[in-house]
C-alpha positions in Angstrom: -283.8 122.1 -17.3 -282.0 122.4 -20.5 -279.1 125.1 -21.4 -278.4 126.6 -25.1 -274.9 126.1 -25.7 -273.1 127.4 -28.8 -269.4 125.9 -29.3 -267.1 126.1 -32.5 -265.2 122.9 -34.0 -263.0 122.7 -36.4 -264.5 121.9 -40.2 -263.8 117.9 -40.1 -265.6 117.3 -36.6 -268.4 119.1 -37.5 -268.9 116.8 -40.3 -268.6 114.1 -38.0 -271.3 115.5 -36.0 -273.6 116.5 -38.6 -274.7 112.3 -38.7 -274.9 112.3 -34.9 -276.4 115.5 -33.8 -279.5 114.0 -32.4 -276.9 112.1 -29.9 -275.2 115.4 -29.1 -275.9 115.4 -25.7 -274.9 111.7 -25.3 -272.2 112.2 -26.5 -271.2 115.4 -24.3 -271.7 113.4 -21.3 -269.6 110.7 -22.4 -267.0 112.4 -23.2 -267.0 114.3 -19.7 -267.4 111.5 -18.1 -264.5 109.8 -19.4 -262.6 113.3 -18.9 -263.8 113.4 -15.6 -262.7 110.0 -14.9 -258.9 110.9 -16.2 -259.1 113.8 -14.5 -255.4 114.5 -13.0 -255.4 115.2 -8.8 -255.0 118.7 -9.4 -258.6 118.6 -11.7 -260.1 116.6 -8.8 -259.0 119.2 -6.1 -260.6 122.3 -8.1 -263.8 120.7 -7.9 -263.4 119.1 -4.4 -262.9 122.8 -3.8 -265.8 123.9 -5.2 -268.0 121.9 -4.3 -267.3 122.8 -0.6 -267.4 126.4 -1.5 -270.9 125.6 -2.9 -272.4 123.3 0.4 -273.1 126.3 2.3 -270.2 125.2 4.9 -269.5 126.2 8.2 -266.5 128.3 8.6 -264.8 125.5 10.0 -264.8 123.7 7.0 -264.4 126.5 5.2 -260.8 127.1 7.3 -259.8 123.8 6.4 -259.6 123.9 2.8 -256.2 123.8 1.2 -254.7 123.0 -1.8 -253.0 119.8 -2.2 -249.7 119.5 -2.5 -249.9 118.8 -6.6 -252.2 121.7 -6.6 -249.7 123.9 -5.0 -246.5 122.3 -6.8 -248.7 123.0 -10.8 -249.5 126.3 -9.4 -246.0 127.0 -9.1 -245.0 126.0 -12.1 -247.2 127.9 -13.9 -246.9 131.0 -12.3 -242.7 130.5 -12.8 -243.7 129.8 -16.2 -245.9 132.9 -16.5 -243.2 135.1 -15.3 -241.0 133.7 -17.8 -244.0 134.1 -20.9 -243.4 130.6 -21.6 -247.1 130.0 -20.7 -249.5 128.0 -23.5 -252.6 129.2 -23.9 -254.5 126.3 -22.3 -251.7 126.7 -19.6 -252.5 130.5 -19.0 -256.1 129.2 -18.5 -255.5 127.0 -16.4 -253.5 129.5 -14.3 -256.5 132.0 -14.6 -258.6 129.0 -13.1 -256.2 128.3 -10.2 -255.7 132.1 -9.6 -259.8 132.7 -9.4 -259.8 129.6 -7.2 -257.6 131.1 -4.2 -259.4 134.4 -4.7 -262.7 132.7 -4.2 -261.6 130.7 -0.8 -260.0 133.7 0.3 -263.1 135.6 0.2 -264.9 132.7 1.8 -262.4 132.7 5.0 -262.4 136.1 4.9 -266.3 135.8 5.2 -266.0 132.8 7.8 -263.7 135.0 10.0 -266.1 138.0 9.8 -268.9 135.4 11.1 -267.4 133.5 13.6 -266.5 137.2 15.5 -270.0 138.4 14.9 -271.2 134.7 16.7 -268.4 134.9 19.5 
């Protein structure tokens, strides 16, 4: 399977990639795989996260996901931060993600409590 994606770069990169666009792709999953690899703890929790979320888990998993304690602590600070409007735009992201992230396992307990009474 392959996906259409459409991104903008500034003028000078894009001149850069103009001699390497057959590599394109090559060079996307380099790049996130060395991003990946760097990826702080709190990077590494979202997708631990989400890829619990995704496993079709039982609600007993699903009651035992929490955020690590650098999750929690950079949640903090951003939401202080956000309070404040002191928030960069990659940081207000970044909050957004965190933000939909607790929604989404709080639906999922929600949904693993509503299950376990139906199966008690």
């Amino acid at each position: 399977m392959t996906v259409e994606l459409t991104i903008q770069v500034p003028d000078a990169l894009s001149k850069d990639l103009q001699h390497l666009k057959d590599r394109l792709p090559e060079i996307l999953e380099r790049g996130l795989r060395e991003l990946l690899a760097e990826a702080p703890k709190t990077i590494q929790d979202e997708r631990t996260i989400v890829e619990v979320l995704t496993s079709r888990p039982s609600p007993e998993q699903v009651f035992a996901l929490r955020p690590s304690p650098e999750l929690q602590t950079r949640a903090g600070e951003l939401l202080s931060r956000g309070k404040q409007a002191t928030l960069s735009s990659h940081e207000a992201a970044e909050l957004e993600r965190y933000l939909l992230l607790e929604h989404l396992v709080r639906i999922a307990k929600a949904n693993a409590y509503r299950h376990r009474a139906l199966v008690e």
